[in-house]
N, C-alpha and C positions, 0 to 999 in steps of 0.2 A: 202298872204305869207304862211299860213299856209296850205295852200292846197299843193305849193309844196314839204312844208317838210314831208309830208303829202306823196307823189307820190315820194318824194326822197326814205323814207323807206319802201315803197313798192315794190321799183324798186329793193332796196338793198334784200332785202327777196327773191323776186323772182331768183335776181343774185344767192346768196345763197344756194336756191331750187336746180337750174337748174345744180349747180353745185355739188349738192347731199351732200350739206352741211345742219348742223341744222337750221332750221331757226331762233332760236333763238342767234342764234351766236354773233350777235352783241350786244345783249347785254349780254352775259354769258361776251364780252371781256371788254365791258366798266364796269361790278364789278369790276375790276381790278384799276380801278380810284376810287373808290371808297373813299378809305384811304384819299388819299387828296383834293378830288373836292367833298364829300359827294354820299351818295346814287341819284343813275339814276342824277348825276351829280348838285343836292341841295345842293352847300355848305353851311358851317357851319360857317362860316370863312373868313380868309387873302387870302383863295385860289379861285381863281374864280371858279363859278359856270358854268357849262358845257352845263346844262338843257334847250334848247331852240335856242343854238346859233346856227349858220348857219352853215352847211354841208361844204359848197364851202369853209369856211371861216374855218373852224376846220379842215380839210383836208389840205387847204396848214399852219397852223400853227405847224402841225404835222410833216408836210416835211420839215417846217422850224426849228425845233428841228431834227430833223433826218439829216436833211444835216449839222446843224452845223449854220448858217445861223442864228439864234436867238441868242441872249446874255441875259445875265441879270441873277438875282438870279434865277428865273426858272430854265431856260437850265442848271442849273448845275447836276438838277435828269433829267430831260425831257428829253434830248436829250440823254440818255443811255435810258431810256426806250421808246421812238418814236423808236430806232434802234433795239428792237425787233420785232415789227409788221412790216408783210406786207401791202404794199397798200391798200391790197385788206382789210385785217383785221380793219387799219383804218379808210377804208370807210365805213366800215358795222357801225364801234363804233361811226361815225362821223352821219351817219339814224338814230342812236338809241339816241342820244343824242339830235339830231335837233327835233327829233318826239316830246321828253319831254315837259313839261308845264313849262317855268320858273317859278321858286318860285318870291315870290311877293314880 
């Protein structure tokens, strides 16, 4: 398992690259979570922790706050902030968070 989050965030970098982007992009955008999921997604807290979890799976939770599509106390911030990133932005955030070491 770890190998392909492993080649997910490789693949994200490259995409990145190729597209004359930073490559650190994904994770300059996941600081931005920071506030509430903790640093490189360690929380601290009531808020889940982001560090570890799966790409595929943080990607469509993202589209499911973005389209609206998720309920609950969350979505009431989330889905205004999923609907400022591109695809493309929370795919990169979604490599850079799967790459992380869960906290234990």
């Amino acid at each position: 398992m770890r190998l392909v989050q492993i080649l997910a965030l490789a693949l994200a970098f490259v995409a990145a690259s190729a597209a004359g982007q930073d490559r650190h992009q994904g994770r300059n955008l996941a600081a931005q979570c920071a506030n509430c999921h903790g640093t490189n997604g360690h929380s601290q807290g009531g808020i889940p922790g982001l560090a570890g979890q799966a790409q595929a799976g943080m990607i469509a939770q993202m589209n499911a706050f973005k389209s609206g599509q998720r309920s609950g106390p969350a979505a009431t911030v989330m889905h205004q902030i999923a609907k400022g990133y591109t695809d493309e932005q929370i795919a990169l955030m979604a490599a850079f968070f799967a790459a992380q070491k869960p906290a234990k």
